[in-house]
TORNU-903114 format. One record per residue (C-alpha): residue number from 1; residue in one letter; x, y, z. Coordinates in Angstrom, 1 decimal, always signed. Layout:
num->NUM&residu->A&xx->X&yy->Y&zz->Z
...
//
This chain:
num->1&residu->X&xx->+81.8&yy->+133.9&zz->+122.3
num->2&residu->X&xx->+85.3&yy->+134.5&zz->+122.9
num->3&residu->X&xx->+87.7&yy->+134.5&zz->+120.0
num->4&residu->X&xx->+89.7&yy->+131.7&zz->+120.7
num->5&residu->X&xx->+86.7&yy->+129.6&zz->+121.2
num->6&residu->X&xx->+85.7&yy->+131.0&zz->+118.2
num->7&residu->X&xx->+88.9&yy->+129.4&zz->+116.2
num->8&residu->X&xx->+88.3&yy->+126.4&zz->+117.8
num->9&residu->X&xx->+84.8&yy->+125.6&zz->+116.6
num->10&residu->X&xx->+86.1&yy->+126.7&zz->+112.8
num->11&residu->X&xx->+89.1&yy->+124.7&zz->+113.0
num->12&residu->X&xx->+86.7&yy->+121.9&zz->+114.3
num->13&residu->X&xx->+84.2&yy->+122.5&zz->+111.7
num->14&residu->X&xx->+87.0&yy->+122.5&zz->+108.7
num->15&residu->X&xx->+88.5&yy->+118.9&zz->+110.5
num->16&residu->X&xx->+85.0&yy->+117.2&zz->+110.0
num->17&residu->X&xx->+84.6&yy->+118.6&zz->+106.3
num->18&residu->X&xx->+88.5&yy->+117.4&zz->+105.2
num->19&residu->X&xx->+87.4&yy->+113.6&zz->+107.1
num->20&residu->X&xx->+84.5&yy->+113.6&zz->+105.1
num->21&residu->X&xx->+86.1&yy->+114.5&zz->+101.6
num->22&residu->X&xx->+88.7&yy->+111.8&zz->+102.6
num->23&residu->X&xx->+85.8&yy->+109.3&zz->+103.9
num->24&residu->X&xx->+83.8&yy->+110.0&zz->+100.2
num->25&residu->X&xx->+87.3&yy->+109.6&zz->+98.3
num->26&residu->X&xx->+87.7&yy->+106.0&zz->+99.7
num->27&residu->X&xx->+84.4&yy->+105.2&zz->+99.2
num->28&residu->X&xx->+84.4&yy->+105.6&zz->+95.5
num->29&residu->X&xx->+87.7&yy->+103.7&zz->+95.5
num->30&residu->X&xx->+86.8&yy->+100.7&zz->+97.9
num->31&residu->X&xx->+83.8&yy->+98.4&zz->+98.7
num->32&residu->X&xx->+82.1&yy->+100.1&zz->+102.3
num->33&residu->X&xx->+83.5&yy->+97.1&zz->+104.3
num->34&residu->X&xx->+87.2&yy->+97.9&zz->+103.0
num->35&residu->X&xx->+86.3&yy->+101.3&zz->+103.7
num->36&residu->X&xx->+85.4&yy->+100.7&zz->+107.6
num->37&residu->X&xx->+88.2&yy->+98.2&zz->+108.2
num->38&residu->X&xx->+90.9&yy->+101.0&zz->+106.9
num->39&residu->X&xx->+89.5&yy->+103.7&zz->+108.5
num->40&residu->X&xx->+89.0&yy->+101.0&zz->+112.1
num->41&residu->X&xx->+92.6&yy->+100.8&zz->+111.8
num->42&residu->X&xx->+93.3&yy->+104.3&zz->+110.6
num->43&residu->X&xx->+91.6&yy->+105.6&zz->+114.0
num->44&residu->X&xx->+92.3&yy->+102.8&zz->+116.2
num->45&residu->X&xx->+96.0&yy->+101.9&zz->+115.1
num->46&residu->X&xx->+97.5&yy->+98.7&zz->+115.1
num->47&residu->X&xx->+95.0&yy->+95.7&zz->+115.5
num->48&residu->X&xx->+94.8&yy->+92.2&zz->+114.9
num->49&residu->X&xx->+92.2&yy->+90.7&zz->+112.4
num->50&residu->X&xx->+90.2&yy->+88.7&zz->+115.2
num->51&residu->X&xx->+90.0&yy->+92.7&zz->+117.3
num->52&residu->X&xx->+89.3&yy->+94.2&zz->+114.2
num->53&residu->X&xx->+86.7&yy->+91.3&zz->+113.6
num->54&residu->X&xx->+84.9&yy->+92.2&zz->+116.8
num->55&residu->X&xx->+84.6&yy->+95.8&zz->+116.9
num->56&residu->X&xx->+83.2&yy->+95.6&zz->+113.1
num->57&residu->X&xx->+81.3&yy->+92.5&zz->+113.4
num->58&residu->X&xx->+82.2&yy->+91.6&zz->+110.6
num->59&residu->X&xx->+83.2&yy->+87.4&zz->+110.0
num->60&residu->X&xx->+87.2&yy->+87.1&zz->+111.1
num->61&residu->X&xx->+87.1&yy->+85.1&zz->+107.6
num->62&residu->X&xx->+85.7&yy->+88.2&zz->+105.5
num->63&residu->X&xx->+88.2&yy->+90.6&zz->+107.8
num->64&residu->X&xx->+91.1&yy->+88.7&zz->+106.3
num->65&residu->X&xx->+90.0&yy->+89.0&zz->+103.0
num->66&residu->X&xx->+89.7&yy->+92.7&zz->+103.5
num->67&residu->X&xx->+93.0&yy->+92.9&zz->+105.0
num->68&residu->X&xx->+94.9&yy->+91.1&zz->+102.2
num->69&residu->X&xx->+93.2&yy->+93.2&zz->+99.3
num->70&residu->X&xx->+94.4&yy->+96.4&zz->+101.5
num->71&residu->X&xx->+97.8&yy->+94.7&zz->+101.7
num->72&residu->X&xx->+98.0&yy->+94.3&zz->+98.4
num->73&residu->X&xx->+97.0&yy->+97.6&zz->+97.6
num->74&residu->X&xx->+99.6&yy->+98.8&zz->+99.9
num->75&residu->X&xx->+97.8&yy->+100.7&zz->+102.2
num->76&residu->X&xx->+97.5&yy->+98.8&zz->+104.6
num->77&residu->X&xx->+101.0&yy->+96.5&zz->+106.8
num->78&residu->X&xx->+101.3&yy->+93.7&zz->+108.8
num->79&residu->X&xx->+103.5&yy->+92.6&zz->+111.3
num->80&residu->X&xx->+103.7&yy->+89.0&zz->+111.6
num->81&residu->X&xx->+104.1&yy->+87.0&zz->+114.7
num->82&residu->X&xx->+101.3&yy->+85.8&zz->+116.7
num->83&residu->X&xx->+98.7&yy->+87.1&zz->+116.1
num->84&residu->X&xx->+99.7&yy->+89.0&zz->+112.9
num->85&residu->X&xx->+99.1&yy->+92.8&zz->+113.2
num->86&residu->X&xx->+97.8&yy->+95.0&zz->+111.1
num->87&residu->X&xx->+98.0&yy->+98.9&zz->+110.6
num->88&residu->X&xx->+96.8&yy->+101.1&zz->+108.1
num->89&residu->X&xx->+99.1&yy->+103.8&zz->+106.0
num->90&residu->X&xx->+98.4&yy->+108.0&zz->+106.6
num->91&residu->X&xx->+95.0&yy->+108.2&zz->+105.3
num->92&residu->X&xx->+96.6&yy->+111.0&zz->+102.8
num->93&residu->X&xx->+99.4&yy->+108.8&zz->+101.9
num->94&residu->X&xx->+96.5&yy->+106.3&zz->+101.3
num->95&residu->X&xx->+94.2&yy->+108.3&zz->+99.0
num->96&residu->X&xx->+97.6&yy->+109.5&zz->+96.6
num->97&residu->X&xx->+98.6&yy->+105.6&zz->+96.7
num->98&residu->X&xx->+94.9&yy->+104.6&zz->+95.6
num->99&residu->X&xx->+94.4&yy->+107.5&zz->+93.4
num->100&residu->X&xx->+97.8&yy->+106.9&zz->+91.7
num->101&residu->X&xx->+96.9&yy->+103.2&zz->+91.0
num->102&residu->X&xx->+93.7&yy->+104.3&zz->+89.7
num->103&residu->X&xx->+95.2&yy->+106.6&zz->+87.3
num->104&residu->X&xx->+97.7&yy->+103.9&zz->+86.2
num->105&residu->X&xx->+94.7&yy->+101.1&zz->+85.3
num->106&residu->X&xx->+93.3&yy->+103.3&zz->+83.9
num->107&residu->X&xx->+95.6&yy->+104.1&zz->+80.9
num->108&residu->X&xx->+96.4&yy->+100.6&zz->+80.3
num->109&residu->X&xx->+92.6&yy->+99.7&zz->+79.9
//
């Protein structure tokens, strides 16, 4: 196997490790459904919540539920207009924002 081949397949390998560290990091902080709807959007880029509903198949009703909490914990936008749009924060940006509000519940408990 050629060297450059070589790098690929390692650089490869090291890309699927870091996505699954960032995938297990989520899922300790959000439910699994939260989880698949950031990480629909996170791949897929901007969506709207009836899209987002069918790729999923998950109820449109539950999908804006989703969407909100992700709003609110600010990993997640919207651009409104018709239909609203949704799109999901660098998934790094993401984990420090979740982390960070983690932290800060936390100490006040």
């Amino acid at each position: 196997m050629n060297t450059c081949r070589k790098s690929e397949i390692e650089f490869d390998n090291r890309l699927n490790e870091i996505n699954e560290i960032n995938r297990n990091i989520l899922e300790y902080l959000l439910t699994p459904n939260q989880v698949e709807v950031y990480l629909h959007l996170n791949k897929n880029g901007t969506k709207t919540a009836t899209s987002i509903s069918e790729s999923l198949r998950i109820s449109r009703t539950e999908i804006y539920d989703i969407l909100n909490n992700l709003q609110q914990r600010e990993i997640v936008t919207s651009a409104y207009g018709k239909p609203t749009k949704f799109n999901a924060v660098e998934i790094d940006d993401a984990i420090t924002i979740l982390i960070d509000k983690e932290i800060i519940q936390n100490k006040d408990a």
